[in-house]
C-alpha positions in Angstrom: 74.4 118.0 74.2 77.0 120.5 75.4 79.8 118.6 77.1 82.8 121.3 78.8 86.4 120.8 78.0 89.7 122.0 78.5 90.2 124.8 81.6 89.0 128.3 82.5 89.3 129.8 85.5 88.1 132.2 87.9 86.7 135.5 86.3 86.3 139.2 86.3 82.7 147.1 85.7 82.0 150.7 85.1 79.5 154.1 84.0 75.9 154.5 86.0 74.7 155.6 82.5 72.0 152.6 82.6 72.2 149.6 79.7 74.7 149.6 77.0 72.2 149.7 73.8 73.0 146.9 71.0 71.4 144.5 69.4 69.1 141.7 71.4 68.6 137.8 70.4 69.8 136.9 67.2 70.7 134.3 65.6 74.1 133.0 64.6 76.0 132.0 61.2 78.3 128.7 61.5 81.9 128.9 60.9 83.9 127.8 58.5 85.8 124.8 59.9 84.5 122.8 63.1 85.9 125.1 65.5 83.6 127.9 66.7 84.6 130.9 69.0 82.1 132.9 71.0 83.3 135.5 73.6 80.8 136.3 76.5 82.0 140.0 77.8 80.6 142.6 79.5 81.4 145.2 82.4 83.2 143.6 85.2 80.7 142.6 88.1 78.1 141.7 84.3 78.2 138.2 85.9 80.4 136.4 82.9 82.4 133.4 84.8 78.5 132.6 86.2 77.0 132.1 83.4 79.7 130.2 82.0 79.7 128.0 84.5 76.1 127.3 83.9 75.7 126.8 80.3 78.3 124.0 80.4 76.2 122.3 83.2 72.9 122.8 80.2 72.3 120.4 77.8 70.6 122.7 75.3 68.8 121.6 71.9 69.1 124.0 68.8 65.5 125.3 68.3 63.1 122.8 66.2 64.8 119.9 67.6 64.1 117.5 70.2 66.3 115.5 73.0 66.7 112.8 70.4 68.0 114.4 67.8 70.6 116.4 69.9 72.1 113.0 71.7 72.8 111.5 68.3 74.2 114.3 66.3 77.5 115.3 67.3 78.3 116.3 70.6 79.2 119.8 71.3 82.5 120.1 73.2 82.7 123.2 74.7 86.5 124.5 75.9 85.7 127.6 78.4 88.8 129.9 78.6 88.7 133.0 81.3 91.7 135.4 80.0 91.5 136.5 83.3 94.4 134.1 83.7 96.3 136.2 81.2 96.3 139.3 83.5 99.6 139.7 85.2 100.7 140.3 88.6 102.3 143.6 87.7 98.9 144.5 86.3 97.0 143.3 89.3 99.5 145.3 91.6 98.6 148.5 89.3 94.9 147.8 89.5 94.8 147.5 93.4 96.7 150.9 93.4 94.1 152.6 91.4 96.4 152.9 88.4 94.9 151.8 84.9 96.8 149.9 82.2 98.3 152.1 79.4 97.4 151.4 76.1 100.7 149.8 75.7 100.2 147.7 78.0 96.5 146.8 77.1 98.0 146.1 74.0 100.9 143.3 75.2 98.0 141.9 77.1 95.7 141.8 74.3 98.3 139.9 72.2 99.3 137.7 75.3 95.6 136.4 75.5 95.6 136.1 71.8 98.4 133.6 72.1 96.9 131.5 74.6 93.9 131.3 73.4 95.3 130.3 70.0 97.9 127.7 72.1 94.8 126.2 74.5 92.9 125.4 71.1 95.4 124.0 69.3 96.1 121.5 72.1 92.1 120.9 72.0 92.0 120.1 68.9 95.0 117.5 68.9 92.9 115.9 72.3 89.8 116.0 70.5 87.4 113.2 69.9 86.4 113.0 65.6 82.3 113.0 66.7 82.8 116.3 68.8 82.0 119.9 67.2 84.4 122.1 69.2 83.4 125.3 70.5 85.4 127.6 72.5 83.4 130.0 74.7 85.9 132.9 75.8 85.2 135.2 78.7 86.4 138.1 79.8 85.4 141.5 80.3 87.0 143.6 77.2 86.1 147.0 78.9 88.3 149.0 76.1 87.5 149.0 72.8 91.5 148.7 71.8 91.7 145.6 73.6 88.4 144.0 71.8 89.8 144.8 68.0 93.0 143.5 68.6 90.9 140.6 69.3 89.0 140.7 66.8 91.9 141.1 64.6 93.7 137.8 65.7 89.6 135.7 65.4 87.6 137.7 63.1 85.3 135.0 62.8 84.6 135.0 67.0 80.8 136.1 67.9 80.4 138.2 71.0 77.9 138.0 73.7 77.4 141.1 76.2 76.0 140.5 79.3 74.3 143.9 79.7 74.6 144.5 83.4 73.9 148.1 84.9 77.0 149.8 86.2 75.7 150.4 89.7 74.9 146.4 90.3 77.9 145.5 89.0 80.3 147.6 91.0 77.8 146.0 93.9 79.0 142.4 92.4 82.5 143.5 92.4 82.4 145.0 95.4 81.2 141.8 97.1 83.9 139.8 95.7 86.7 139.3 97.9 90.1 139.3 96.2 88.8 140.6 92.6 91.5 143.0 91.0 89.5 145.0 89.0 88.7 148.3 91.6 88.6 151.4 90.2 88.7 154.5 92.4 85.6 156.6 93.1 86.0 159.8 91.0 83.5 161.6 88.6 85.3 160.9 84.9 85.6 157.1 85.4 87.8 157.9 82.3 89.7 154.1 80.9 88.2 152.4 83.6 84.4 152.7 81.8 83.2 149.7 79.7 83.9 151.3 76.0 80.7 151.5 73.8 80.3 148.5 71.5 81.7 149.3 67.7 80.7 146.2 66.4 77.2 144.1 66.4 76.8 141.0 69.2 75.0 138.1 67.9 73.7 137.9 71.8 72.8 140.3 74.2 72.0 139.2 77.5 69.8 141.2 80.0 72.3 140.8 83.1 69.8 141.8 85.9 67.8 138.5 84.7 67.8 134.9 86.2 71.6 133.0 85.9 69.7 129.9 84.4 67.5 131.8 81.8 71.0 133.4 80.5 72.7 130.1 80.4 69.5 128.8 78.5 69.8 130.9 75.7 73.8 131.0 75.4 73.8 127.3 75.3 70.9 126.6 72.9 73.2 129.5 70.4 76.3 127.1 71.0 73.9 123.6 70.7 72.5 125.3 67.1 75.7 125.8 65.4 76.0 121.7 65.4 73.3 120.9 63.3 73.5 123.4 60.8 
C-alpha cells in the first residue's frame, strides 16, 4: 500500500528526433538500507509531476501478491520531491529570456538539489513511523547529462525512470502550460536546451504518449515490490 509523504511541488522538453531508445520494463534490485530513491525524468512537457501525482493516489501490489498480503506487510511511505523548487529566480529570469544555464551554473544547481534532497530525507526519516519502508520518488527533468551524474554521484544507488515522451507533444504540453519556465527559443540547433542521450541504463521506461493511469500502474507496483523483497 503506497501512502505519500513529505512535499513536492509543481513540476517541469526538447529534439523532434522521435523516442529516446533505452531499455523498457525491468525489474528492480532493493537497496541497501530502508530508504529507496527512484528519479522519474524525462524531457520537459514528458508529463513527470502527472504521473507522480497519480502513483501516490495507487495502492499497487508487487507482482505475485494479493491485497492481503500488501496491507499487512509494511507500508510503503512514499516522500515525492519536484527539484523544480530548487530552480532559482535568476534562472527562471534567464530561461524566459531564452538564455540557457552554463555549465557552471547547471552545476551549483545540481549540488543545490543534491542538498535538499539529502536535507528533506533526513527530516523524513527522523518523522518516520518504524512499520514504513521509505521511498523517495524524485522528479525532475535532468535534460543534461552533467546535471544527471552529479546526481548520480551524490545517490549512486537512485534508479531512474524516463518517461519517453516525443519532442513535438511535449513542447505542445509545455506550450499549454501557463507560467512554465522552461521555453526555449525556436531555432534549428536546439543545442543545451535538447534532452541529453541517456549514458546509463533506467530500470523503467515509460511510453509517455500512453494513458496517465497505466504509467502510474507500473511505477507504483516497481516502488510496492521493493517492500517485500
Amino acid at each position: 500500500l503506497i501512502t505519500p509523504g513529505g512535499g513536492g511541488a509543481p513540476s517541469s522538453d526538447m529534439p523532434d528526433s522521435g523516442r529516446v531508445e533505452e531499455n523498457t520494463r525491468s525489474s528492480c534490485e532493493k537497496f541497501d538500507g530502508d530508504a529507496t530513491m527512484f528519479v522519474l525524468f524525462g524531457r520537459p512537457g514528458a508529463g513527470k509531476t502527472t504521473v507522480m501525482d497519480a502513483v501516490l493516489k495507487v495502492a499497487a501490489v508487487s507482482p505475485g501478491g494479493t491485497a492481503t498480503e500488501a496491507v499487512t506487510a509494511r507500508r510503503k511511505h512514499v516522500l515525492p520531491l519536484d527539484l523544480d523548487v530548487c530552480v532559482t529566480p535568476q534562472l527562471r529570469t534567464n530561461f524566459a529570456k531564452g538564455t540557457y544555464p552554463s555549465e557552471e551554473e547547471r552545476a551549483a544547481f545540481a549540488r543545490g538539489a543534491c542538498e535538499y534532497v539529502a536535507a528533506k530525507m533526513a527530516d523524513d526519516r527522523a518523522a518516520m513511523l518504524p512499520t514504513h519502508a521509505s521511498t523517495v520518488l524524485v522528479t525532475f527533468s535532468f535534460v543534461n547529462d552533467d546535471i544527471r551524474q552529479i546526481f548520480r554521484s551524490r545517490f549512486p544507488d537512485s534508479r531512474w525512470i524516463l518517461i519517453d515522451t516525443p519532442e513535438r507533444e511535449a513542447a505542445e504540453r509545455v506550450a499549454r502550460r501557463a507560467g512554465h519556465f522552461f521555453k526555449p527559443p525556436p531555432k534549428k540547433d536546439p543545442g543545451e536546451w535538447a534532452f541529453a542521450p541517456l549514458s546509463f541504463p533506467c530500470v523503467l521506461t515509460l511510453d509517455g504518449s500512453a494513458p496517465v493511469g497505466d504509467n502510474a500502474q507500473l511505477v507504483a507496483e516497481l516502488l510496492a515490490s521493493t517492500v517485500n523483497k
